[in-house]
N, C-alpha and C positions, 0 to 999 in steps of 0.2 A: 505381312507388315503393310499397312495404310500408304499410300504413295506419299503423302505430304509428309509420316515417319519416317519413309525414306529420306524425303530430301533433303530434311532437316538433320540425318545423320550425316550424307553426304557433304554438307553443306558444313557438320563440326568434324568431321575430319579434313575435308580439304585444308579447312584455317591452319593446323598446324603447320601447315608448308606456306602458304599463300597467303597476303593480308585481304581483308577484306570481302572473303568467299561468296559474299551472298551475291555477286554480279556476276558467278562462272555460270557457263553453261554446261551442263551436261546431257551426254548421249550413252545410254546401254550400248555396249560390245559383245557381239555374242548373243547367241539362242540363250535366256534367261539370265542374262545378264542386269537387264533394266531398272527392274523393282523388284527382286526376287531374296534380295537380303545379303547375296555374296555375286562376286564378279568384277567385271572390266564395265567403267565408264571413259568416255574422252571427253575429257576439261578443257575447254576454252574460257582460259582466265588472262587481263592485260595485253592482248592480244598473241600470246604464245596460246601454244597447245600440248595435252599433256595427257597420261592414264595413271589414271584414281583406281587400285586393286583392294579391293578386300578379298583377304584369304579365307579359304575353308577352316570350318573353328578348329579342327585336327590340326591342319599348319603353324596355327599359333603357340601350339606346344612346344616347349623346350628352347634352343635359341640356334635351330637350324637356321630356320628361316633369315636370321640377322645374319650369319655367315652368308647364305647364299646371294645376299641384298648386296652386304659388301664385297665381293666377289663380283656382282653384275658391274655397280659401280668403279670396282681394279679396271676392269675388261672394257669398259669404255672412257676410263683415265687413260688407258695406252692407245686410244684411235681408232678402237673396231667397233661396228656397225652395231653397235647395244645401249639398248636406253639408258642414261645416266640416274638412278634412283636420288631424288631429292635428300636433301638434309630437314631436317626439323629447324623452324625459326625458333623456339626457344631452346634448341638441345642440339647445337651443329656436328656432334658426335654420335647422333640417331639418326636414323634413316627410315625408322617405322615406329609407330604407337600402335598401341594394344587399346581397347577398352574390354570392359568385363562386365557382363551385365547377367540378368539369371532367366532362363527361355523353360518354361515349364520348370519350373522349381529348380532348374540345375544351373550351375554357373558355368559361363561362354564365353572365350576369348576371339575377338575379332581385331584380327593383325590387317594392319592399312600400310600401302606404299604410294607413293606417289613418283611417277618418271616423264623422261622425255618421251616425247611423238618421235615415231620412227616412218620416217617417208617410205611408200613403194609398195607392190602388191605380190602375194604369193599364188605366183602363175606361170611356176616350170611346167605342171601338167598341160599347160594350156599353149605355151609358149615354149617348148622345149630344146634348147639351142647349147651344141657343146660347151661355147664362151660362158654362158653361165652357169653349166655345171662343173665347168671346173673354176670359174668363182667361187660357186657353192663350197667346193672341199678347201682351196686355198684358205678361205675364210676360216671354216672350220680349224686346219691344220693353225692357224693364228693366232685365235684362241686358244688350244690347247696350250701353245708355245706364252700364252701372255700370262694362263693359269697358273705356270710352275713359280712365278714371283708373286703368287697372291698371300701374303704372310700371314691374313686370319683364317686357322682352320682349326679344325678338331682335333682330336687327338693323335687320329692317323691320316690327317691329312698334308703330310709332307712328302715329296716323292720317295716310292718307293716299291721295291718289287714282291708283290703278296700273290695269293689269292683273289679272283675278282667275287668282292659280293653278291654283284650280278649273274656270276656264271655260275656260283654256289644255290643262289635261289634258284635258279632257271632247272638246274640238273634235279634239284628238289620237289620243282612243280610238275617236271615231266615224269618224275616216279611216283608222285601222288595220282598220277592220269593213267597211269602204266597199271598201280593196283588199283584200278577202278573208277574213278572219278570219271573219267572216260565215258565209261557206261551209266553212269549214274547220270551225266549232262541230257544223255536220249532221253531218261522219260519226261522232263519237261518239255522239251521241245516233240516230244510223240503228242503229247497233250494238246497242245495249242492250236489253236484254228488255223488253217490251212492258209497259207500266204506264200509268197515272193520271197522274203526273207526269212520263213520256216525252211523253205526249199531250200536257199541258202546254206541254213547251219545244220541242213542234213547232208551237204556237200562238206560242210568243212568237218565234220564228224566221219562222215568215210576217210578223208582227206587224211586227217589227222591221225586215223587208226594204222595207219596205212604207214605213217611216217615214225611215227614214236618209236618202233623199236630201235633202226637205225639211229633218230638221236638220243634216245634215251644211252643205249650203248657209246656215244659220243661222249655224254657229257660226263659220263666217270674220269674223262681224261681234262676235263676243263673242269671241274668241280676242283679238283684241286695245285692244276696248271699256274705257275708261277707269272702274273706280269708284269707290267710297269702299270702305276697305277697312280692314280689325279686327279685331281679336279676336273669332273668332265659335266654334259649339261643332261645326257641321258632322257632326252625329249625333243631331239634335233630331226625335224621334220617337215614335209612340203610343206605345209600349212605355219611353221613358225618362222620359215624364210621367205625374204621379202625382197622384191629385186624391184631396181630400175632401168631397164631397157636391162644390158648384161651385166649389173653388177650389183651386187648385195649392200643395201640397203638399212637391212633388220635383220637381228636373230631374237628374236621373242621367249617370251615361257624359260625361265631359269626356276621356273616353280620345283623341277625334279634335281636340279643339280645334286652332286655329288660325289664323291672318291671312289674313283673305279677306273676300270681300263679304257681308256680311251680308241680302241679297238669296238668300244659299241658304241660309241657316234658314229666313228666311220659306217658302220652296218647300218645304221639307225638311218642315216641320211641320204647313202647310196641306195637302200634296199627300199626307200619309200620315193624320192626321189625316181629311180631306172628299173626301178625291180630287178627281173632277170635278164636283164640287156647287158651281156655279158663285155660288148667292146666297150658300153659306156662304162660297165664299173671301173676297164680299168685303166680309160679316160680320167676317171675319177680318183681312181688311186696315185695315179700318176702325178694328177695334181696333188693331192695331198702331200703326196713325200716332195715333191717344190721346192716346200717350206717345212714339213718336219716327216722323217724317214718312220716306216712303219717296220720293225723287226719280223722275221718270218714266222715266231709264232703270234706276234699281234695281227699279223695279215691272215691267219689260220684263224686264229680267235674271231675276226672279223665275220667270216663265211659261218662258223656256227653262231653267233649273236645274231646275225642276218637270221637263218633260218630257224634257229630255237624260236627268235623274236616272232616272225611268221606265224609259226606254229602255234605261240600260247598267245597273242594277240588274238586269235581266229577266236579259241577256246573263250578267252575272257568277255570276248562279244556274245559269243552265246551264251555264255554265264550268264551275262549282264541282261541279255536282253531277252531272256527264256528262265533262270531261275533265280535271281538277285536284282532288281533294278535301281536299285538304294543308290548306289554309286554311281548313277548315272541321272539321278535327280528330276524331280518332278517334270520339266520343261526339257526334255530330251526330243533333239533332232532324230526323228526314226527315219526320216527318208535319208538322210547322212549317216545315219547308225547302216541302215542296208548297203551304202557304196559302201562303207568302211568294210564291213564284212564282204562284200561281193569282189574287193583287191585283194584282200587276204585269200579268199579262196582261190582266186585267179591263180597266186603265186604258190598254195597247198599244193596244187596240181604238178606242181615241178618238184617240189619232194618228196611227193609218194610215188614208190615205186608202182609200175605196172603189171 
C-alpha cells in the first residue's frame, strides 16, 4: 500500500473517534508497524495522546474481538493500569469499526480500535527489582479479581470450573511432536545455511527431544484436570508490562484474551519475567495470593503451563523461522526472533533431563 493510501486510511479511521483528524500526528509502533497495512500507531491529536490499532484481517472475524475490547475497557473502569478503549462519536455503544474492502479479489475485514497512551517502559529485564515484581503479580492478581464482574462474555464465559482449553491444546501439540512432528521440524533446519540462530534451534530440538516424554506423560493429567476458569489475558509478558520506577504503569496486548485458567498468566508472567529463579517465583507467588489465593492444583497447573509453555514456544520459533514464516510476516525482527529463541533454549536446558 502507497504511503499517502496509508495515511489517508489512518486519517478515516481515526475520525470515527476524534473530530477533525487531518491535524493528528502519527508514528509507527513496532518493527512494521508504520506503513505496512496492519499494526500500532501513536496519535497525537488536541494535545492528548493516543494508539490507533488495526487488527489482523483473521481478528476481525466473528465478535471476539468486541468482547475482548469491552473487557479491556471493564478493566480500566475499575482503576487498573490498562488503556481505556474509546467509544465511536457516532455510535457510543461501539468501541471499534470494521471496514471491508476486496485485496486480490477477496473480501477483507480490517477491525480498528482506538485507546489511551499508557505511560512507562518495559525494563524488568534491565532493571530487575523485587518491589516491582511483586507489583508485576499484584497487578496481575487485580485483574483477574476485576474480570469475574466483566458481564459481556461468551457463552462460557461465566466463572466456572472446566477443563482449561489451553491445557487441552498444549497436551495435543505435545503428542502431535511426540509422533513426529519433532522430527519432521530437523530437516528444515538441516537445510538452511549455517548460522547463529540455526545453532540455536538445533539446541532447542535436542532440548526438546529430551523433554517431551516427561511432559507429554504430564499432560494426560492436565488435559482433562478440572479448574477454575476466566477471563484471563494469556499474552501477559515482559515486553507488555510497563513500569514507572517500581510500579506498573501498563499492561498491553489484550489481542489473546480469553476463558481459561488463570494459572497461565501466572506461569506466563513469572516464567518470562524470572525464568528459573526459583526464590523470585515464589516472591512472586507470594504476591499474587496478597490479592487473590491460588488453589494447589492451580499452583500445580502453573509449573506445567510454565514449562509446556517453554517447550512449544521454543518449537513454534523454529517452525516459524525454519519451515513457515507467514505468521511472522514480511518485516520480521530476526535479530529479536534469535534472543527470543536463545531464552527459550536457556530455559529448555532445565527441563531436559541429563
Amino acid at each position: 500500500m502507497a504511503v499517502k493510501q496509508q495515511v489517508e486510511e489512518l486519517i478515516y479511521a481515526l475520525g470515527h473517534w476524534l473530530p477533525n483528524p487531518r491535524v493528528a500526528q502519527f508514528c509507527g509502533l513496532g518493527e512494521g508497524s508504520s506503513f505496512s497495512g496492519a499494526g500500532l500507531w501513536r496519535v497525537e491529536h488536541g494535545g492528548q495522546v493516543y494508539v490507533l490499532r488495526r487488527w489482523p484481517p483473521a481478528a476481525g472475524k466473528g465478535c471476539h474481538i468486541n468482547r475482548i475490547t469491552w473487557l479491556q475497557r471493564h478493566l480500566a473502569e475499575a482503576g487498573l493500569p490498562v488503556a481505556t478503549p474509546l467509544q465511536l462519536l457516532e455510535d457510543p455503544e461501539s468501541l471499534l469499526f470494521s471496514i471491508t474492502s476486496k485485496v486480490s479479489g477477496e473480501r477483507e475485514i480490517s477491525t480498528w480500535t482506538l485507546t489511551s497512551w499508557l505511560p512507562g517502559v518495559a525494563d524488568y529485564w534491565t532493571y530487575p527489582r523485587p518491589a516491582k515484581l511483586k507489583a508485576a503479580l499484584r497487578t496481575l492478581a487485580d485483574i483477574h479479581l476485576a474480570a469475574t464482574s466483566f458481564n459481556i462474555a461468551d457463552a462460557h464465559g461465566k466463572l466456572r470450573v472446566a477443563r482449561s482449553p489451553a491445557l487441552s491444546r498444549r497436551a495435543d501439540r505435545l503428542a502431535t511432536l511426540q509422533a513426529g512432528d519433532l522430527a519432521e521440524l530437523k530437516s528444515p533446519v538441516t537445510r538452511a545455511p549455517a548460522s547463529l540462530t540455526r545453532e540455536l534451534a538445533f539446541h532447542a530440538l535436542a532440548h526438546a527431544e529430551r523433554a517431551l516424554p516427561r511432559l507429554g506423560h504430564e499432560s494426560h493429567r492436565w488435559r482433562d484436570e478440572p479448574l477454575p476458569l476466566q477471563w484471563v489475558l494469556r499474552d501477559v509478558w515482559h515486553d507488555h508490562l510497563l513500569f514507572t520506577e517500581d510500579r506498573v504503569t501498563g499492561v498491553l496486548d489484550f489481542g489473546a484474551a480469553a476463558v481459561d485458567s488463570p494459572a497461565g498468566d501466572v506461569a506466563r508472567l513469572l516464567g518470562s519475567l524470572v525464568g528459573d529463579d526459583e526464590a523470585a517465583w515464589q516472591l512472586g507467588l507470594d504476591a499474587y495470593a496478597s490479592r487473590r489465593q491460588l488453589a494447589p492444583d492451580e499452583l500445580a497447573a502453573a509449573r506445567f503451563f510454565d514449562a509446556s509453555g517453554t517447550l512449544l514456544s521454543a518449537m513454534n520459533w523454529v517452525h516459524w523461522l525454519y519451515r513457515d514464516s507467514t505468521a511472522l510476516g514480511p518485516n520480521v525482527d530476526l535479530p529479536a526472533a534469535h534472543r527470543r529463541l536463545e531464552r527459550l533454549v536457556a530455559r529448555l536446558r532445565s527441563l531436559a533431563p541429563t
